[in-house]
CHARMM-style PDB file with segment names, atoms N, HN, CA, C and O in Angstrom:
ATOM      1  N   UNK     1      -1.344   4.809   8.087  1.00  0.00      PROA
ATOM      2  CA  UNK     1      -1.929   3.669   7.390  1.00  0.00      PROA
ATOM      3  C   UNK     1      -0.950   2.500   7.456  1.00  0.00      PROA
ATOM      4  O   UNK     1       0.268   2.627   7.329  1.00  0.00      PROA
ATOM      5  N   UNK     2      -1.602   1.334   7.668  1.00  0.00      PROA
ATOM      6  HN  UNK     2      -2.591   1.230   7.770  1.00  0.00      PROA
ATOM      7  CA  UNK     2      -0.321   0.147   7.743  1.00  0.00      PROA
ATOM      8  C   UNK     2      -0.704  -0.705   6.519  1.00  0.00      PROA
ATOM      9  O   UNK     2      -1.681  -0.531   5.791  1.00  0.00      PROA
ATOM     10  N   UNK     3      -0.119  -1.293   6.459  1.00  0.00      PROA
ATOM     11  HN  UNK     3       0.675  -1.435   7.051  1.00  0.00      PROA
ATOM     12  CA  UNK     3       0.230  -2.514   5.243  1.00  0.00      PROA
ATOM     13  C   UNK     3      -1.566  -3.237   4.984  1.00  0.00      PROA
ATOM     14  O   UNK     3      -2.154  -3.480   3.930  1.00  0.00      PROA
ATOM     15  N   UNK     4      -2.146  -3.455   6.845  1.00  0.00      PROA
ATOM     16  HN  UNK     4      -1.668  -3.258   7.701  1.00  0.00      PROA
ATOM     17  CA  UNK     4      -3.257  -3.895   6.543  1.00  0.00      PROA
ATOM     18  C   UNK     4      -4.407  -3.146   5.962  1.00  0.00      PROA
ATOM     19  O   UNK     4      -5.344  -3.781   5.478  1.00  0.00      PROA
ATOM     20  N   UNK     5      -4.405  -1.552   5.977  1.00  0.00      PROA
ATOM     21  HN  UNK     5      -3.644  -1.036   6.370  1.00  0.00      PROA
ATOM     22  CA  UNK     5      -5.085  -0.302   5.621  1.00  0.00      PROA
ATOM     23  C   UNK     5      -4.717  -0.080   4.365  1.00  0.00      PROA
ATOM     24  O   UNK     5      -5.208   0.900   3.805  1.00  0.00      PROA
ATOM     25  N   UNK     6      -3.647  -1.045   3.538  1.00  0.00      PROA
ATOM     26  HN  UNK     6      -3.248  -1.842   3.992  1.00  0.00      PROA
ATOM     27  CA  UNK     6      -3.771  -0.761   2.119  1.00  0.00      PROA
ATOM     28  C   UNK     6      -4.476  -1.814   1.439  1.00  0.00      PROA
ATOM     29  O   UNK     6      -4.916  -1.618   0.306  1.00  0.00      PROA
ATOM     30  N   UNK     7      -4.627  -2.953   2.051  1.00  0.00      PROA
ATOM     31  HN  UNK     7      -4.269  -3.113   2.971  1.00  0.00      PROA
ATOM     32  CA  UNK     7      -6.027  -3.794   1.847  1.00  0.00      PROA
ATOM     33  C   UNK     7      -7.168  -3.333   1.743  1.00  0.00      PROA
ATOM     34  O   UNK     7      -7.922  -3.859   0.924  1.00  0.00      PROA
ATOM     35  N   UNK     8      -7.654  -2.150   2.588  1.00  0.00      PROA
ATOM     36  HN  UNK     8      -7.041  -1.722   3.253  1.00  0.00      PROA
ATOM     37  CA  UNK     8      -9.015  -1.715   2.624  1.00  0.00      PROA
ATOM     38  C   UNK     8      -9.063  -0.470   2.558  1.00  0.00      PROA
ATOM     39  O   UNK     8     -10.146   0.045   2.838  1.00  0.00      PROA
ATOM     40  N   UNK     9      -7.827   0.489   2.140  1.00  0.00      PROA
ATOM     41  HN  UNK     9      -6.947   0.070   1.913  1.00  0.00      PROA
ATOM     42  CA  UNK     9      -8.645   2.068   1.769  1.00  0.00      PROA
ATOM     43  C   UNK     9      -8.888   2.631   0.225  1.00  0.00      PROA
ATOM     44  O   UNK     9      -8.484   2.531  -0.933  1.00  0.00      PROA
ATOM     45  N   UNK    10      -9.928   3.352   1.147  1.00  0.00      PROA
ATOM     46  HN  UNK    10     -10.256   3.433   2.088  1.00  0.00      PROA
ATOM     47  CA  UNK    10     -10.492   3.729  -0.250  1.00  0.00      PROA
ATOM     48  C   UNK    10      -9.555   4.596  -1.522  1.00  0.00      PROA
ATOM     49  O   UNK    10      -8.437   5.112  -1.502  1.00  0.00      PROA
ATOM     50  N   UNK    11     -10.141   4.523  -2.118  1.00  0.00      PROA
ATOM     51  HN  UNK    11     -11.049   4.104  -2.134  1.00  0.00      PROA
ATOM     52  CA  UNK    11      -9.757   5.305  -3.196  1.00  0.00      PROA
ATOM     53  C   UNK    11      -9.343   6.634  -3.457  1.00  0.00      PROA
ATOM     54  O   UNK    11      -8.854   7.042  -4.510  1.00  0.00      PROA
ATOM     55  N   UNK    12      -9.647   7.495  -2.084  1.00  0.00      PROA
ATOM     56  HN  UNK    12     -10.043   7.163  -1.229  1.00  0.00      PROA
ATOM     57  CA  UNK    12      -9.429   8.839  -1.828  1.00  0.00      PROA
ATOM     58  C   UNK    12      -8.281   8.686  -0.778  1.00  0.00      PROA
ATOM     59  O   UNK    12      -7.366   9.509  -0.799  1.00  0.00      PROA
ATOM     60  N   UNK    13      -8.284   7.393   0.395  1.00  0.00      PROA
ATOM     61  HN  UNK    13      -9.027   6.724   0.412  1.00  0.00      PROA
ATOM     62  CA  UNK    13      -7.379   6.973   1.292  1.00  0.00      PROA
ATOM     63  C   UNK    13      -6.007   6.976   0.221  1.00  0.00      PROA
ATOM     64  O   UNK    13      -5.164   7.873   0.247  1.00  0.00      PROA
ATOM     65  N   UNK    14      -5.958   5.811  -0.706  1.00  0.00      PROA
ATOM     66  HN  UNK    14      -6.643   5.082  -0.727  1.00  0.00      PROA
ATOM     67  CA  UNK    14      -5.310   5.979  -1.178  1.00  0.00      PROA
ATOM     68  C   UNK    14      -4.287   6.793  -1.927  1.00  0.00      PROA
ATOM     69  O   UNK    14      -3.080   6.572  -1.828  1.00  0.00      PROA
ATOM     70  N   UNK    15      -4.770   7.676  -2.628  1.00  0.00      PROA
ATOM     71  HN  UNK    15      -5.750   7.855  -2.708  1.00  0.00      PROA
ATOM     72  CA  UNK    15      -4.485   8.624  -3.118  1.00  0.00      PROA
ATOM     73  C   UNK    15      -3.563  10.136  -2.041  1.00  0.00      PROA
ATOM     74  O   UNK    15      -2.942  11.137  -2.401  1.00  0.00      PROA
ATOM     75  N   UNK    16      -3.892   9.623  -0.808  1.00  0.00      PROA
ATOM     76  HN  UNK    16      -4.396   8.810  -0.516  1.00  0.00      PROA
ATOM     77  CA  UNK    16      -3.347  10.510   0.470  1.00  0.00      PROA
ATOM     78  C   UNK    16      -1.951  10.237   0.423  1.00  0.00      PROA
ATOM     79  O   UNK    16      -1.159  10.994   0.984  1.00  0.00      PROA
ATOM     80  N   UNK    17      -1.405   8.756  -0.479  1.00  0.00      PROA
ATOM     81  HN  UNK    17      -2.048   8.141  -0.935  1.00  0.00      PROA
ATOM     82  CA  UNK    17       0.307   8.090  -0.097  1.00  0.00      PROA
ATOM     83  C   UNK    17       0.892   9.044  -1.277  1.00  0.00      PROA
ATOM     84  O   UNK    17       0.330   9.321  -2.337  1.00  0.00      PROA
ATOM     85  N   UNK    18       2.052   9.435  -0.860  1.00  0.00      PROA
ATOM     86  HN  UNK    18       2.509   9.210   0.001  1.00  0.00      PROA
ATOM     87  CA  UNK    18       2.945   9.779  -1.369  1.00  0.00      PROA
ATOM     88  C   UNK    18       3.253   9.186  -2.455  1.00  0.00      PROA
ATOM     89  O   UNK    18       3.718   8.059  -2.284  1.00  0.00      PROA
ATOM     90  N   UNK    19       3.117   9.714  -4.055  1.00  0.00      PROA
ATOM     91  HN  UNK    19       2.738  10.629  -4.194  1.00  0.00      PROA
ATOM     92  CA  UNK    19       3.552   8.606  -4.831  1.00  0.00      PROA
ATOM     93  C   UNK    19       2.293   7.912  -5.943  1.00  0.00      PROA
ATOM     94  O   UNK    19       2.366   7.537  -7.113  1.00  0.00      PROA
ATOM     95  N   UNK    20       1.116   7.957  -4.918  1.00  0.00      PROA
ATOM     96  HN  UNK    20       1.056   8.261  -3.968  1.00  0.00      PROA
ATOM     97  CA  UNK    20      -0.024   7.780  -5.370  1.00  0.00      PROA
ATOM     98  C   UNK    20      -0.872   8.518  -6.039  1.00  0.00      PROA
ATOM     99  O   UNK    20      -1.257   9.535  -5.463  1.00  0.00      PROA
ATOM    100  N   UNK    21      -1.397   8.237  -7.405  1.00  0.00      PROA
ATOM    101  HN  UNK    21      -1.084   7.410  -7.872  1.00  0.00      PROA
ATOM    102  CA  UNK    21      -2.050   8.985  -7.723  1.00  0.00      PROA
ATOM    103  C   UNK    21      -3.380   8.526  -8.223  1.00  0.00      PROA
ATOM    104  O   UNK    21      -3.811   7.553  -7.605  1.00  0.00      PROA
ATOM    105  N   UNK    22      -4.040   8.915  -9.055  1.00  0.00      PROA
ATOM    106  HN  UNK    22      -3.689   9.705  -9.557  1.00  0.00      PROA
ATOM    107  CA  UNK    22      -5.467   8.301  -9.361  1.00  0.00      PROA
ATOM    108  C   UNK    22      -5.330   6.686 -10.059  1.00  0.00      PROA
ATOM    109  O   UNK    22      -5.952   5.629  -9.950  1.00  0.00      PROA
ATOM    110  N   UNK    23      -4.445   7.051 -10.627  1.00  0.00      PROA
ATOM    111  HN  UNK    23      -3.940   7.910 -10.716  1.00  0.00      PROA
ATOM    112  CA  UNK    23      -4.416   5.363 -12.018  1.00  0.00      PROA
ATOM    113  C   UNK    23      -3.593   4.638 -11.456  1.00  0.00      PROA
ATOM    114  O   UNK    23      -3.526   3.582 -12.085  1.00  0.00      PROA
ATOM    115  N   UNK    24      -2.590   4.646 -10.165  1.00  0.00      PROA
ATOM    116  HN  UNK    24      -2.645   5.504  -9.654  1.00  0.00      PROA
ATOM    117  CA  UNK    24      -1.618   3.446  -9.140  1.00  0.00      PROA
ATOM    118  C   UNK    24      -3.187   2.995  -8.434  1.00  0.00      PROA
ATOM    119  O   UNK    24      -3.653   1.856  -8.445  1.00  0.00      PROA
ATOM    120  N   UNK    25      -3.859   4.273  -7.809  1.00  0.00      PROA
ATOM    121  HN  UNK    25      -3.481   5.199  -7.800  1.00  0.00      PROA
ATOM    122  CA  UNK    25      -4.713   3.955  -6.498  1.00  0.00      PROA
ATOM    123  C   UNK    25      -6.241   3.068  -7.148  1.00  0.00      PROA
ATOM    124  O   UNK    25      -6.957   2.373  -6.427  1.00  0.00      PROA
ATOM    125  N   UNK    26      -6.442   3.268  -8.393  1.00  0.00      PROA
ATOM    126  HN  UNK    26      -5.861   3.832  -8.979  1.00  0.00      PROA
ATOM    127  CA  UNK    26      -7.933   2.513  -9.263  1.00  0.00      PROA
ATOM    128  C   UNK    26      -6.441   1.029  -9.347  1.00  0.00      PROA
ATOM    129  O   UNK    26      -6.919  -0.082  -9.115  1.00  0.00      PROA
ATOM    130  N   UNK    27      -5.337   1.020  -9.550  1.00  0.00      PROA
ATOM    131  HN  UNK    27      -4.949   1.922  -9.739  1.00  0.00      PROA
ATOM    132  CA  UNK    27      -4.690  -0.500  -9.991  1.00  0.00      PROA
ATOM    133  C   UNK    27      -4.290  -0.828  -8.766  1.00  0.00      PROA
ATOM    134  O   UNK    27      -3.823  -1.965  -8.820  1.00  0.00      PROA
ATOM    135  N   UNK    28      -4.236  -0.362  -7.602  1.00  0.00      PROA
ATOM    136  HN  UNK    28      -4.615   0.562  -7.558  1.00  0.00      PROA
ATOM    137  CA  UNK    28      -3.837  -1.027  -6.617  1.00  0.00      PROA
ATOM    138  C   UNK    28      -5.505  -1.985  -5.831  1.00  0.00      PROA
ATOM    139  O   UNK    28      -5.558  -3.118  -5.351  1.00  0.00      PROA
ATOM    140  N   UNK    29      -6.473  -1.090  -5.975  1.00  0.00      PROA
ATOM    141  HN  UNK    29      -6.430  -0.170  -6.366  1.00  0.00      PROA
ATOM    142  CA  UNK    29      -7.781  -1.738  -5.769  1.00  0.00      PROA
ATOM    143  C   UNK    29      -7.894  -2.785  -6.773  1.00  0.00      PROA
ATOM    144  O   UNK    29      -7.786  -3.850  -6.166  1.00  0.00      PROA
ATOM    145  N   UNK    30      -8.028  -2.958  -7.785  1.00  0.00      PROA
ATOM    146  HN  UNK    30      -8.116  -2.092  -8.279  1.00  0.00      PROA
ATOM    147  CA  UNK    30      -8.230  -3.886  -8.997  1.00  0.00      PROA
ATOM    148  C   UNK    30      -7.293  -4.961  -8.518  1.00  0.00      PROA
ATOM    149  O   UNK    30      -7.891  -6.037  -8.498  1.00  0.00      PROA
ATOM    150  N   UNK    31      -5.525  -5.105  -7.962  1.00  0.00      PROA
ATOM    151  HN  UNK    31      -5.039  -4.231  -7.978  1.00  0.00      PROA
ATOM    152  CA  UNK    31      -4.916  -5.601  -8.166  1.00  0.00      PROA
ATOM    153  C   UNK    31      -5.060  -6.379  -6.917  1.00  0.00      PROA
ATOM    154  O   UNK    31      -4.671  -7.545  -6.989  1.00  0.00      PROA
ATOM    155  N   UNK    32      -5.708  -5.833  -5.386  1.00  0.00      PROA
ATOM    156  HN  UNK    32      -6.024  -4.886  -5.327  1.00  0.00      PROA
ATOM    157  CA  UNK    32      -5.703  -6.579  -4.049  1.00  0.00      PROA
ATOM    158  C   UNK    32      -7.260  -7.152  -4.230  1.00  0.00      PROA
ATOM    159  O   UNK    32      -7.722  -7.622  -3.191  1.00  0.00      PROA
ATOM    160  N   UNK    33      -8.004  -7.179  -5.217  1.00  0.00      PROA
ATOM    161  HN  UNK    33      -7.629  -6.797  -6.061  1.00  0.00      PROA
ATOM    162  CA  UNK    33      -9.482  -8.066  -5.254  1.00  0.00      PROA
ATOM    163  C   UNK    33      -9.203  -8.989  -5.551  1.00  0.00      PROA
ATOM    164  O   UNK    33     -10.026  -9.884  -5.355  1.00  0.00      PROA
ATOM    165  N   UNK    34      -7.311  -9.509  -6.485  1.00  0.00      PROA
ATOM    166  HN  UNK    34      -6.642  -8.783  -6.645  1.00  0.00      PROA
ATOM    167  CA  UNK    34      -6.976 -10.895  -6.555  1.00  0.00      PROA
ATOM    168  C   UNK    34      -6.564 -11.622  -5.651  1.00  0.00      PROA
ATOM    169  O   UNK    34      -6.373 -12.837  -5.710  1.00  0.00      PROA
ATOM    170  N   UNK    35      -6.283 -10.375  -4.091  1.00  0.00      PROA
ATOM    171  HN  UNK    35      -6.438  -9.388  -4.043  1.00  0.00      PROA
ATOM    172  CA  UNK    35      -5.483 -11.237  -3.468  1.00  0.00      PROA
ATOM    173  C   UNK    35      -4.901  -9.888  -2.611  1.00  0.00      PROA
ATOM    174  O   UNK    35      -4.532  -8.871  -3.199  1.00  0.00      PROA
ATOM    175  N   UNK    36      -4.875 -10.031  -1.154  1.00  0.00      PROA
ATOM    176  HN  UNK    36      -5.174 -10.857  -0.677  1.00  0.00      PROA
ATOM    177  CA  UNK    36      -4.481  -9.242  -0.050  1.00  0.00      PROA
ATOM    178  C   UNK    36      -2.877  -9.108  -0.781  1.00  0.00      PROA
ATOM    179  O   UNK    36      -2.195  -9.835  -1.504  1.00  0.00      PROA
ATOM    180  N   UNK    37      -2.721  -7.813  -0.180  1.00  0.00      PROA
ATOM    181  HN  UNK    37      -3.275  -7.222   0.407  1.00  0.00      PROA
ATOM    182  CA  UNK    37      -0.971  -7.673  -0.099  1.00  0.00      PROA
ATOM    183  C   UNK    37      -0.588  -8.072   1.090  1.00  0.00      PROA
ATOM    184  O   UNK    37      -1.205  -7.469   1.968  1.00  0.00      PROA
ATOM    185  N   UNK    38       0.430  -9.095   1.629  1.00  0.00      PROA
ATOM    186  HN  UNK    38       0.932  -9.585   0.916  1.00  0.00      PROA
ATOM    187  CA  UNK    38       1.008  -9.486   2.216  1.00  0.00      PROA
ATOM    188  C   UNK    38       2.338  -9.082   3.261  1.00  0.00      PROA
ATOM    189  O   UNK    38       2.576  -9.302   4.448  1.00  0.00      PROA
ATOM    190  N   UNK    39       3.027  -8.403   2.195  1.00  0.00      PROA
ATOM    191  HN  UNK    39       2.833  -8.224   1.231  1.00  0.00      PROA
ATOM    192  CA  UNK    39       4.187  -7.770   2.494  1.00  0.00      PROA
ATOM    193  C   UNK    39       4.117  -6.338   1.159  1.00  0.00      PROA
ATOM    194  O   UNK    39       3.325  -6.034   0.267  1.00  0.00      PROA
ATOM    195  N   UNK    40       5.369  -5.805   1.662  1.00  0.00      PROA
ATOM    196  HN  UNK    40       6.012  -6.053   2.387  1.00  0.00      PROA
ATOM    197  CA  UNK    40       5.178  -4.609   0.642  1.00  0.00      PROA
ATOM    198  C   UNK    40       6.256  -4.870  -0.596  1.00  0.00      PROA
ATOM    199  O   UNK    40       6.436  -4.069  -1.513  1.00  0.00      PROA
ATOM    200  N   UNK    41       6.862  -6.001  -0.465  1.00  0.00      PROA
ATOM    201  HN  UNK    41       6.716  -6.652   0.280  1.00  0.00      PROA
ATOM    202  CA  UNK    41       7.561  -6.951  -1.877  1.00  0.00      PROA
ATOM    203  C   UNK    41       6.069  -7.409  -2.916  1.00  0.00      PROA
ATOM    204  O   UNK    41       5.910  -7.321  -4.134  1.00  0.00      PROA
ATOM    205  N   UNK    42       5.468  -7.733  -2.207  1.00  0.00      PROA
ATOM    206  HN  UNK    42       5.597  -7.805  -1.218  1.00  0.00      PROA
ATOM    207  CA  UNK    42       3.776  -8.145  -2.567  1.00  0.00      PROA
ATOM    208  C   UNK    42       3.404  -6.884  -3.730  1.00  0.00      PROA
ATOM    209  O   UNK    42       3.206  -6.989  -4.940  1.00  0.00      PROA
ATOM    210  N   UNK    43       3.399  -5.935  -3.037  1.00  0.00      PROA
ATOM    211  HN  UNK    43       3.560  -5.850  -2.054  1.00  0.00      PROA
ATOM    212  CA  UNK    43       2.979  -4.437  -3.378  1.00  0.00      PROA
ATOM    213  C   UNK    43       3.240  -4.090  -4.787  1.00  0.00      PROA
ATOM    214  O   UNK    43       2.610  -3.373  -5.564  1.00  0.00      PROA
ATOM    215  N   UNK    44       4.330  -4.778  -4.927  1.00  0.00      PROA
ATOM    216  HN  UNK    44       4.841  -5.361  -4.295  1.00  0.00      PROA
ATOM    217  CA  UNK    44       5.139  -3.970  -6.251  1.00  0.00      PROA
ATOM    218  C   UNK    44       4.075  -5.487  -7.318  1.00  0.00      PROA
ATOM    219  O   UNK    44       4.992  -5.987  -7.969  1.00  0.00      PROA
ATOM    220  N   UNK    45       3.186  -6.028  -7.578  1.00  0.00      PROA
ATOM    221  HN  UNK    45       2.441  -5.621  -7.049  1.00  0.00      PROA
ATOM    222  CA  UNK    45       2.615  -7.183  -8.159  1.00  0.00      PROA
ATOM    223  C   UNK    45       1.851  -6.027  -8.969  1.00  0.00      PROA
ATOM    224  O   UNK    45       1.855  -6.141 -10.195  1.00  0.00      PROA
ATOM    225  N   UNK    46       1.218  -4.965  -8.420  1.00  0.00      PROA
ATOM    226  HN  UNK    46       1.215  -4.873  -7.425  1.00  0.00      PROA
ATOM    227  CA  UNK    46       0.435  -4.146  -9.057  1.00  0.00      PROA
ATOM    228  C   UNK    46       1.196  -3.269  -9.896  1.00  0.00      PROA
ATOM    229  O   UNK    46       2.149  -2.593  -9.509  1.00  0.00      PROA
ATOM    230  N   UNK    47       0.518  -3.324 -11.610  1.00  0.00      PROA
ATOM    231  HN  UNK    47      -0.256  -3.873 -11.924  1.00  0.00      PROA
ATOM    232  CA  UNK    47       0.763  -2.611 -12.250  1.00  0.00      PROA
ATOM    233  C   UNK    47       1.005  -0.916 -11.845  1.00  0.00      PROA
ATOM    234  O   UNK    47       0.151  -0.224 -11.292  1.00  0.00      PROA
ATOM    235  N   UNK    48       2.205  -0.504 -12.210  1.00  0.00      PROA
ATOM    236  HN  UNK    48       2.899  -1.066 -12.659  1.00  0.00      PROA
ATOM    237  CA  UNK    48       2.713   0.567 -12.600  1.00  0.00      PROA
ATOM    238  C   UNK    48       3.562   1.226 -10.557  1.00  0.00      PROA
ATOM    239  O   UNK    48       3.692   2.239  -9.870  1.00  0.00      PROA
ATOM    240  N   UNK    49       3.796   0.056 -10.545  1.00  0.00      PROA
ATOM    241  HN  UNK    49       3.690  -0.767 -11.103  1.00  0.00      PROA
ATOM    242  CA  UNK    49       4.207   0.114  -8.964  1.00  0.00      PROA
ATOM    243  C   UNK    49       5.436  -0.875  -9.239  1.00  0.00      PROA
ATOM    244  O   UNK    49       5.333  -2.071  -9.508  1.00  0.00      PROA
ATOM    245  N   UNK    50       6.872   0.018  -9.092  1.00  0.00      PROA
ATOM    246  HN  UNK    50       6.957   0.990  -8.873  1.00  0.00      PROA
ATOM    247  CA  UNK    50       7.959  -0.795  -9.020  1.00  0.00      PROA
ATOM    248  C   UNK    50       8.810  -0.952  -8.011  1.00  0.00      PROA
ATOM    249  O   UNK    50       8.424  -1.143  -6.858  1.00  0.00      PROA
ATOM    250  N   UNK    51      10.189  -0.879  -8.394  1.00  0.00      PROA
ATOM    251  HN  UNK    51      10.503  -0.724  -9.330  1.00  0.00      PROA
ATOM    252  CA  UNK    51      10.802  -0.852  -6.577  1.00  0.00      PROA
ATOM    253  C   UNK    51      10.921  -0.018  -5.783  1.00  0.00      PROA
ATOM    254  O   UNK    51      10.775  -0.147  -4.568  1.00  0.00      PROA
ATOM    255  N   UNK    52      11.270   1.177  -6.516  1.00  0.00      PROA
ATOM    256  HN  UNK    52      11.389   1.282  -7.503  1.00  0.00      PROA
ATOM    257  CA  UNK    52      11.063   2.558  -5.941  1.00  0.00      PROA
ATOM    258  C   UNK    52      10.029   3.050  -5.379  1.00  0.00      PROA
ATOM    259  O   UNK    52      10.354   3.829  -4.483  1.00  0.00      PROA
ATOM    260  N   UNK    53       8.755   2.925  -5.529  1.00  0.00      PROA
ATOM    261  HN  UNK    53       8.490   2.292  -6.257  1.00  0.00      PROA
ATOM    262  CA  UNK    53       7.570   3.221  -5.459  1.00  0.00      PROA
ATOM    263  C   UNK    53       6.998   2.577  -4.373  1.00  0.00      PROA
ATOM    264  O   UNK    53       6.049   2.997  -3.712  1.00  0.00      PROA
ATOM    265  N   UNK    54       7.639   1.490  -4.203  1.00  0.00      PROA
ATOM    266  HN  UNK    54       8.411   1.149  -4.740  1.00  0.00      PROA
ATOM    267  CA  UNK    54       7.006   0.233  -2.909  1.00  0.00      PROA
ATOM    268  C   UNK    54       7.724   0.948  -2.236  1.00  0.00      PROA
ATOM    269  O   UNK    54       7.040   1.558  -1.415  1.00  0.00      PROA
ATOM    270  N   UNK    55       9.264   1.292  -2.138  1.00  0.00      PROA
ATOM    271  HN  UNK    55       9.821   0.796  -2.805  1.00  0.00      PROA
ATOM    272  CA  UNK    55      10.057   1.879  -0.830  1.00  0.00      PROA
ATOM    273  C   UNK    55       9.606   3.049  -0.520  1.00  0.00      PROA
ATOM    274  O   UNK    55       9.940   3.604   0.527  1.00  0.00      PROA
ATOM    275  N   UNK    56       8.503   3.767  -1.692  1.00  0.00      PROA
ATOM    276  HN  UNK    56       8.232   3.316  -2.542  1.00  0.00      PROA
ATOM    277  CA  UNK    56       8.142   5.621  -1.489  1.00  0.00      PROA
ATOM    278  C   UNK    56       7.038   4.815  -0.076  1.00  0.00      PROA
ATOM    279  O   UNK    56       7.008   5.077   1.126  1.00  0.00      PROA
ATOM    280  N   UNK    57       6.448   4.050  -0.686  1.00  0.00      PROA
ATOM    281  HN  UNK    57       6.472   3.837  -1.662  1.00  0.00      PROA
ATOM    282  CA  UNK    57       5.242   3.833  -0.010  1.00  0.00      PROA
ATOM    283  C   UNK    57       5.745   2.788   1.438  1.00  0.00      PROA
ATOM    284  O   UNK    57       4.963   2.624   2.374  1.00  0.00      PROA
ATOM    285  N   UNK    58       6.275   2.547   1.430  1.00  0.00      PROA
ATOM    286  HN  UNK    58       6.911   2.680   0.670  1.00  0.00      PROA
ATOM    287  CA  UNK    58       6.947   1.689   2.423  1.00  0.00      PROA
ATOM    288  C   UNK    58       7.305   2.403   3.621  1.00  0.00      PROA
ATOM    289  O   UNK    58       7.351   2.085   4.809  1.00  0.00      PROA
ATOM    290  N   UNK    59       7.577   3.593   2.893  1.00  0.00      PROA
ATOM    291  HN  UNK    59       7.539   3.851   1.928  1.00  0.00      PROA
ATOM    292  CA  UNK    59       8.694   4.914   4.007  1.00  0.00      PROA
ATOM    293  C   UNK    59       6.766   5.744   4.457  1.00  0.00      PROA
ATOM    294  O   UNK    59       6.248   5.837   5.570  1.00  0.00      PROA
ATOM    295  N   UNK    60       6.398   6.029   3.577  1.00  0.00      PROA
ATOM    296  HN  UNK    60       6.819   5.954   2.673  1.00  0.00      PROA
ATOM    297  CA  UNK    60       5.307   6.927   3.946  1.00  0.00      PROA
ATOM    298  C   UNK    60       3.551   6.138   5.028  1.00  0.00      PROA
ATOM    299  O   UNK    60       2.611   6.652   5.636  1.00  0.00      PROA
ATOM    300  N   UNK    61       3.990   4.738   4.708  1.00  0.00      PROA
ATOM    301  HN  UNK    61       4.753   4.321   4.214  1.00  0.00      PROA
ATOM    302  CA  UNK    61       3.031   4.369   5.243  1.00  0.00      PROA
ATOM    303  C   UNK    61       3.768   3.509   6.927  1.00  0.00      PROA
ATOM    304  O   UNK    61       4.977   3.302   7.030  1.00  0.00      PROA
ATOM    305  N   UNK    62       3.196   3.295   7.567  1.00  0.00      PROA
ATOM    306  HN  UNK    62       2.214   3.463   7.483  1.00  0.00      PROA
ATOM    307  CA  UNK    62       3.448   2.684   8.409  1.00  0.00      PROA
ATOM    308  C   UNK    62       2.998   1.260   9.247  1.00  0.00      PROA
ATOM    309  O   UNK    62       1.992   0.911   9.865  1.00  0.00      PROA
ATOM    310  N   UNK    63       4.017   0.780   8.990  1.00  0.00      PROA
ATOM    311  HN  UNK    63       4.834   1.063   8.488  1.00  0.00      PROA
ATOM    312  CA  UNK    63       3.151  -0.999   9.545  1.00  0.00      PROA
ATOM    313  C   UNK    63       3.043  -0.775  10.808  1.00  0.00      PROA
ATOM    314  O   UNK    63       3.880  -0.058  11.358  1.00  0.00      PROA
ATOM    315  N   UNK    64       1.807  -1.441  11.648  1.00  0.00      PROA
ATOM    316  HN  UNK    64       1.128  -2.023  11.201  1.00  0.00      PROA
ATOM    317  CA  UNK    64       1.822  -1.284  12.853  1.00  0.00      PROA
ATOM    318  C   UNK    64       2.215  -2.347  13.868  1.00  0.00      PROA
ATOM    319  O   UNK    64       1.417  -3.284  13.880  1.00  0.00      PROA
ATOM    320  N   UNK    65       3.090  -2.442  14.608  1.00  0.00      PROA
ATOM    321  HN  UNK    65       3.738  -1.681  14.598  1.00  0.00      PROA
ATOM    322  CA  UNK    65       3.962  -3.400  15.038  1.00  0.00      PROA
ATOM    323  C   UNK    65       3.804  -3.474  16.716  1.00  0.00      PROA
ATOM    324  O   UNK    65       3.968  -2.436  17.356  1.00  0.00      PROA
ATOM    325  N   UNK    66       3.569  -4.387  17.217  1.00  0.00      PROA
ATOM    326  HN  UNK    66       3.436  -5.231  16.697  1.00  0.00      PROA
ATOM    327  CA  UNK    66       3.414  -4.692  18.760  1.00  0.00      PROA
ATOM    328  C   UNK    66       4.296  -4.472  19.724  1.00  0.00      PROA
ATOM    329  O   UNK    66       5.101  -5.296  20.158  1.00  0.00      PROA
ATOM    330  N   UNK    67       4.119  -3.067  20.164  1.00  0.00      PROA
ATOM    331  HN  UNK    67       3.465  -2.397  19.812  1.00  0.00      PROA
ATOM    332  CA  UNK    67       4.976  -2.333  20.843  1.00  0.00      PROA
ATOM    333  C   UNK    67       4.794  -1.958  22.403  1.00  0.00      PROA
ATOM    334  O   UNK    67       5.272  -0.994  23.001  1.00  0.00      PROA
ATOM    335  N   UNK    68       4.003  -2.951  22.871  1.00  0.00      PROA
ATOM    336  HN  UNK    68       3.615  -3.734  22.384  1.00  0.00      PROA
ATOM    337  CA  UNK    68       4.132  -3.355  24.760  1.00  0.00      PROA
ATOM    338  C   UNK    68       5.188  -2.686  25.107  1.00  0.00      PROA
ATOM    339  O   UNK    68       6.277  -2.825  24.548  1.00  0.00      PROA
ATOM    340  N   UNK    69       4.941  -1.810  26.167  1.00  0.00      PROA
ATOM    341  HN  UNK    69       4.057  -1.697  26.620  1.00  0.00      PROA
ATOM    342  CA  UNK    69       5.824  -1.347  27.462  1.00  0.00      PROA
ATOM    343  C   UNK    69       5.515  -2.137  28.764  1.00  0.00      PROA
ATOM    344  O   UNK    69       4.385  -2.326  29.214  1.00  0.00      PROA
ATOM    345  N   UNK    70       6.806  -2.616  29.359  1.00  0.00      PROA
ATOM    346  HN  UNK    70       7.724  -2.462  28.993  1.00  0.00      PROA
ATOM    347  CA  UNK    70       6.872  -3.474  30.294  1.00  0.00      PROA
ATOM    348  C   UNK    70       7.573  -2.758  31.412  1.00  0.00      PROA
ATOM    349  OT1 UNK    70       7.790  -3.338  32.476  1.00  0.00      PROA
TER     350      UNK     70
END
């Protein structure tokens, strides 16, 4: 899942992150209907999600990054 897949998964998606459980994954939906997460500094805006918790999720999820072989 990348940074942009925590914009749009569901509620069961959610709940798949490390760290996540039912009442982060219902406040992380509630908390990106104000507004996309951006970065995963962004991340920690949602209640009961602090610094630790952005780096659990930081480490367990994966941004997907443009990785051309030349």
């Amino acid at each position: 899942m990348s940074l942009h897949q925590l914009n749009t998964a569901s509620k069961s998606e959610l709940m798949e992150i490390n760290g996540i459980g039912e009442k982060k994954a219902d406040a992380i939906i509630k908390e990106r209907k104000k507004g996309k997460f951006k970065s995963f500094e962004d991340f920690q805006r949602v209640e009961g999600i602090g610094e630790q918790t952005a780096k659990n999720v930081k480490n367990d999820v994966k941004v997907k990054k443009d990785t051309k072989k030349k």
